[in-house]
NUVO-754324 format. One record per residue (C-alpha): residue number from 1; x, y, z. Coordinates in steps of 0.5 Angstrom, whole numbers, plus 500, padded with zeros to 3 digits. Layout:
num, x, y, z
NUM, X, Y, Z
...
This chain:
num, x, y, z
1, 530, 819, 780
2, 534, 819, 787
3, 530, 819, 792
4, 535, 825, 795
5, 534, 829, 789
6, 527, 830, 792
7, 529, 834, 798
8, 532, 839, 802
9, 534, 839, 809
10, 529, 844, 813
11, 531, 850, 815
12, 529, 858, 813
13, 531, 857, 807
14, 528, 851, 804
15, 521, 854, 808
16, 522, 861, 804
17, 524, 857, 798
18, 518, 852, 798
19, 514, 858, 799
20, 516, 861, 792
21, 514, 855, 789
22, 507, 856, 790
23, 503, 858, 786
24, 500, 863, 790
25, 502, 866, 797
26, 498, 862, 802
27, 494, 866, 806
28, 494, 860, 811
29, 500, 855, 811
30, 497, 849, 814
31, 504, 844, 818
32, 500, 838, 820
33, 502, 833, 825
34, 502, 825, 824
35, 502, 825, 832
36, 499, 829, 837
37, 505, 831, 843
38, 511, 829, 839
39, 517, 834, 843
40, 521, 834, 837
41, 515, 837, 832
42, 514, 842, 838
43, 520, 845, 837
44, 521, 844, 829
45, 515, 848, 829
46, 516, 853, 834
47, 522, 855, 829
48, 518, 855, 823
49, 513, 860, 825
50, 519, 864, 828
51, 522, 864, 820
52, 516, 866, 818
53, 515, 872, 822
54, 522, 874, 821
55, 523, 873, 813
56, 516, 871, 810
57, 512, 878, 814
58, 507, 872, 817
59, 504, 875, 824
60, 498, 870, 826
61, 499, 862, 829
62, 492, 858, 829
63, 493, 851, 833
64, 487, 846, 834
65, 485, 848, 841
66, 478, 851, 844
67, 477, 857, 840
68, 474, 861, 846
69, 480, 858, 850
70, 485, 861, 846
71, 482, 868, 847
72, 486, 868, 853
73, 492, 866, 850
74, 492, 872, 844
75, 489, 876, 850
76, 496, 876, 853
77, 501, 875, 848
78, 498, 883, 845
79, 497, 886, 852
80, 500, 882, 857
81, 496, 880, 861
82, 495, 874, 866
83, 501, 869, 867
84, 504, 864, 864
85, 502, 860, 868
86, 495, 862, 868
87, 495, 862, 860
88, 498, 856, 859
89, 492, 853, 864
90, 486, 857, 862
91, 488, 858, 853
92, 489, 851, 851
93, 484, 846, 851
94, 486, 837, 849
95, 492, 838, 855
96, 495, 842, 849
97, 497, 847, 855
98, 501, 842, 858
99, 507, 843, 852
100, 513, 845, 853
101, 514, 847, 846
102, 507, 850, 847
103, 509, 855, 852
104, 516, 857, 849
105, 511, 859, 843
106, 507, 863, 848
107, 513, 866, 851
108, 516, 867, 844
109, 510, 871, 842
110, 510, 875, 848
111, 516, 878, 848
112, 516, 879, 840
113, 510, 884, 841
114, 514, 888, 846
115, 518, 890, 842
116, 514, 890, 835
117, 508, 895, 834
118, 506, 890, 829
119, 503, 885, 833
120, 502, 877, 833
121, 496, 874, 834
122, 494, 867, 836
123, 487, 864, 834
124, 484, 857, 838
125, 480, 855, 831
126, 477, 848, 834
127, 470, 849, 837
128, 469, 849, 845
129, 468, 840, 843
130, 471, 833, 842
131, 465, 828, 841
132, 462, 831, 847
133, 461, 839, 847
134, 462, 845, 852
135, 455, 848, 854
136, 453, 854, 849
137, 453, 858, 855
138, 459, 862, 854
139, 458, 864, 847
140, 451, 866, 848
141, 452, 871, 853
142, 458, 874, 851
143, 455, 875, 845
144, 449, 878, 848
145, 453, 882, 853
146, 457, 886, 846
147, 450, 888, 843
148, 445, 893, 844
149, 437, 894, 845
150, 433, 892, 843
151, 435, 884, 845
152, 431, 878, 844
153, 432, 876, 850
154, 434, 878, 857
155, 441, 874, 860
156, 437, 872, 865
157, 433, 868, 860
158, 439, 866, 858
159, 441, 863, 864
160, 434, 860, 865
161, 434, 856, 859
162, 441, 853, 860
163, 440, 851, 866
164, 446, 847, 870
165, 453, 847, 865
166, 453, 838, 866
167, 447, 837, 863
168, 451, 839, 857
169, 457, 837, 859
170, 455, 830, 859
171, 460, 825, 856
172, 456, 820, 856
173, 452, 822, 850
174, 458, 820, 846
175, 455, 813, 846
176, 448, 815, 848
177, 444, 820, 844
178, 438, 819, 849
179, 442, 823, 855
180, 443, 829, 851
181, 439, 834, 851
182, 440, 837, 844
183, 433, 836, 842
184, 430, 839, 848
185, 425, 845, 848
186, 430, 849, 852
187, 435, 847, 847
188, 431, 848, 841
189, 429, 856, 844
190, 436, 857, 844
191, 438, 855, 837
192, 432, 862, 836
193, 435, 866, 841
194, 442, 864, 838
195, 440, 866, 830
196, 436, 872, 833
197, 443, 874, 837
198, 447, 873, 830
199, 442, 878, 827
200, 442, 883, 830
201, 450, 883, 830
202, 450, 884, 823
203, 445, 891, 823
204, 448, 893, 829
205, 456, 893, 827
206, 457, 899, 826
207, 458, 902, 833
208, 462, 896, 835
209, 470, 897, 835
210, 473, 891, 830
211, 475, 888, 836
212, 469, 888, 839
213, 467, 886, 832
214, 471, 880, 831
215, 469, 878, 838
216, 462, 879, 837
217, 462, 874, 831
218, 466, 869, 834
219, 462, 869, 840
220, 456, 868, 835
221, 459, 863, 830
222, 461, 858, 837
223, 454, 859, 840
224, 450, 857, 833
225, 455, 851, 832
226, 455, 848, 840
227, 447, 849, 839
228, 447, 845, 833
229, 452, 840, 834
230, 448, 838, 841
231, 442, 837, 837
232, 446, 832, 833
233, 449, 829, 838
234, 441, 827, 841
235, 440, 823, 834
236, 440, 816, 833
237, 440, 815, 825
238, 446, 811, 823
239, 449, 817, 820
240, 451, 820, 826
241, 458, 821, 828
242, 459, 822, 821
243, 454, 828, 823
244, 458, 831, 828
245, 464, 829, 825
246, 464, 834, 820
247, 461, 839, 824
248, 466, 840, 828
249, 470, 840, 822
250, 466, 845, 818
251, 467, 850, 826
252, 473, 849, 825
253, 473, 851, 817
254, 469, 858, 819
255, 474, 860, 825
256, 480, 858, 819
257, 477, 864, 814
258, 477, 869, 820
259, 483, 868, 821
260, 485, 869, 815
261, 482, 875, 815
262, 489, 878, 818
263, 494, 875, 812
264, 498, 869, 812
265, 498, 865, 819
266, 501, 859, 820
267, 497, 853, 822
268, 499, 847, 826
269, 494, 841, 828
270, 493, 834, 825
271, 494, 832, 818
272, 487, 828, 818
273, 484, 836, 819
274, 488, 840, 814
275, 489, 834, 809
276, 485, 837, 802
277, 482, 830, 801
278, 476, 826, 805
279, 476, 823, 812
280, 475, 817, 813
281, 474, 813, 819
282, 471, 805, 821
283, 467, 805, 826
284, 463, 798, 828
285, 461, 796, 821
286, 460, 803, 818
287, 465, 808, 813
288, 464, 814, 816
289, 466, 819, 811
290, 466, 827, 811
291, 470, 833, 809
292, 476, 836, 813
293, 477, 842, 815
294, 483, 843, 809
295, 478, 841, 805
296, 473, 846, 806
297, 478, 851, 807
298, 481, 850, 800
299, 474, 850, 797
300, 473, 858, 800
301, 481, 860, 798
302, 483, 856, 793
303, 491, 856, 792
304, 491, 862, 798
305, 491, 855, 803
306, 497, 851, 803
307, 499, 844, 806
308, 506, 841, 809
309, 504, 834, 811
310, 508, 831, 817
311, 511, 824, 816
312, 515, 820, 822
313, 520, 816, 822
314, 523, 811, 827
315, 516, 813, 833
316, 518, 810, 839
317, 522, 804, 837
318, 518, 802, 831
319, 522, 803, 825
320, 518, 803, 818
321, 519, 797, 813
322, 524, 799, 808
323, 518, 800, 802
324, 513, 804, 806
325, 514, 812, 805
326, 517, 813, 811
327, 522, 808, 811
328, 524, 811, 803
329, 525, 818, 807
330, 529, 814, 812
331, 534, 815, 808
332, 535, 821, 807
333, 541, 824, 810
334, 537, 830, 815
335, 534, 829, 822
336, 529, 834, 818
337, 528, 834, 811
338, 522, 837, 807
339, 520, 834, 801
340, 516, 836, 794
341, 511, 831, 793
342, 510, 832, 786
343, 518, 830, 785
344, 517, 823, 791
345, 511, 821, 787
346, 515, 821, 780
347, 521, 818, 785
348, 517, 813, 788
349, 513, 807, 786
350, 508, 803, 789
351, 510, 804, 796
352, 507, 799, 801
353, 502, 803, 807
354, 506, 803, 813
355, 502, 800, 819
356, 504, 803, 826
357, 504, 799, 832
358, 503, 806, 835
359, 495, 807, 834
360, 496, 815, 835
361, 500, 815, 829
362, 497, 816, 823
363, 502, 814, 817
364, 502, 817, 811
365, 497, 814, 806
366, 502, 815, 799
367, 495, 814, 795
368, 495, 821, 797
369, 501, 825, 795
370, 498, 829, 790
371, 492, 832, 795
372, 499, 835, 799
373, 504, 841, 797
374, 510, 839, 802
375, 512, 834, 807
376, 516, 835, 813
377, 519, 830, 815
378, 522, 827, 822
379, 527, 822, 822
380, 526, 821, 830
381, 521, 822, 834
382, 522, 820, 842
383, 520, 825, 846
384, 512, 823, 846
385, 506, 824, 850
């Protein structure tokens, strides 16, 4: 088989048409990315969204960026408010912001929805985290403030258990668990009020809006999640960045299901989060494994969640070697094409794994083409952050 026959340039059409070769129609189509801050990916998938919005009735976008962050972004493009500026500054978290594909979706989406009664939406779905994490203080007390008495605690009691935001903020316990204050009997009291909190969210649904609902219990879900998450970064067990590795996955996991609840989205963060199959990572003379955000995901919607991987070609000035994937679809007479796997898996034989000069690059492993649905492929990517 010709690798060619495997393919198709990407456009709308070939996006719809891959869309009908599902078996399903995804509630969640997952578009990885091999590289974060790659301009030309911004702006392929800035077109993707804008055809699944037009063509394919899709009306949320999620990305890999603080949850509770992107409340602001969502704020603005339904209702208008706050700045550009200031949303770009204050609704994304990994610098994300500073994209200028990033701002030209926001832009887009705004303007879309002053036109259509049909509204977009856009969801932050990674947790308030990196190794380190946010201090629970926001989820905590505005899940508090949506709920009605009797409370199990007061704000002010709130307020006294956190105590200054930096002791959780510490990133010095991404490699000294002993500075983190996760185990604390603060914390421990927290993780209390924070399930009493969660309950009583459930017995009292019925006076809130659904708006004050979805909130309430994203609020909820981030502040169980930042509490547990503290607690494991205070432990000194071998397994520990494995531990937090997957819960930072497993928050993820959860806010992906909620977005769900509102029909197909697009979803767009690095392929090691949405792939199917398990994450694994050296770290010192460990093999750290778990289970990615995809994976779990696919386990609770089944053929409802699709996955376009990304591939690069030339990244920077490194070319791929002929016998690697990326340089089999190199070839290929599009900028941009997108690719049945099944079709390239049957086509390609025991390509080498390409190894990149770049370390944010992750190439693309060919054990792995049967855990994918699609691929996009970029023969170029220059413009790199």
């Amino acid at each position: 088989m010709d690798i060619k026959d495997t393919a198709r340039q990407l456009d709308g059409a070939g996006v719809s048409a891959f869309l009908r070769s599902l078996p399903a129609k995804p509630l969640l189509l997952g578009l990885g990315e091999a590289r974060h801050f790659v301009g030309e990916l911004g702006e392929l998938r800035n077109e993707i969204f804008r055809h699944l919005v037009e063509h394919e009735g899709y009306r949320s976008f999620a990305i890999e960026s603080d949850c509770l962050m992107g409340l602001v972004v969502d704020d603005h493009i339904t209702t208008g408010a706050g700045t550009l500026d200031d949303v770009m500054e204050r609704g994304f978290s990994h610098r994300f912001g500073a994209l200028p594909a990033n701002r030209e979706l926001v832009r887009w989406m705004r303007a879309y929805n002053e036109e259509h009664e049909e509204k977009l939406r856009f969801f932050g779905f990674d947790g308030p985290l990196e190794y380190w994490a946010e201090s629970p203080r926001q989820a905590l007390t505005a899940l508090h403030a949506l709920l009605d008495g009797p409370l199990p605690c007061t704000v002010e009691t709130l307020d006294a258990l956190l105590g200054p935001d930096d002791r959780w903020t510490n990133e010095a316990t991404v490699m000294d668990p002993s500075q983190s204050i996760g185990r604390s009997a603060d914390a421990q009291r927290l993780r209390l009020l924070a399930d009493d909190l969660v309950a009583l969210l459930d017995t009292q649904a019925p006076r809130l809006s659904a708006e004050d609902r979805e909130r309430a219990a994203l609020y909820g879900r981030t502040a169980v999640g930042l509490l547990r998450y503290h607690h494991w970064m205070a432990d000194t067990s071998p397994a520990r960045i494995a531990r937090l590795s997957g819960l930072r996955d497993g928050m993820m996991a959860a806010n992906l299901r909620a977005v769900a609840e509102h029909g197909p989205a697009l979803v767009f963060a690095h392929n090691l989060h949405l792939q199917r199959n398990k994450s694994l990572m050296s770290f010192g003379d460990q093999q750290l494994e778990w289970w990615s955000a995809g994976a779990i995901t696919e386990a609770h919607l089944g053929d409802r969640y699709a996955f376009l991987a990304v591939a690069l070609g030339t990244v920077g000035d490194n070319t791929p070697p002929p016998d690697t994937v990326e340089g089999i679809l190199s070839t290929l007479p599009w900028d941009h094409s997108l690719i049945d796997t099944r079709r390239l898996a049957e086509a390609v034989t025991k390509p080498a794994l390409r190894i990149s000069h770049d370390f944010a690059y992750f190439p693309l492993d060919p054990a792995q083409l049967d855990m994918i649905d699609g691929v996009v492929f970029l023969k170029q990517a220059v413009r790199l952050g």
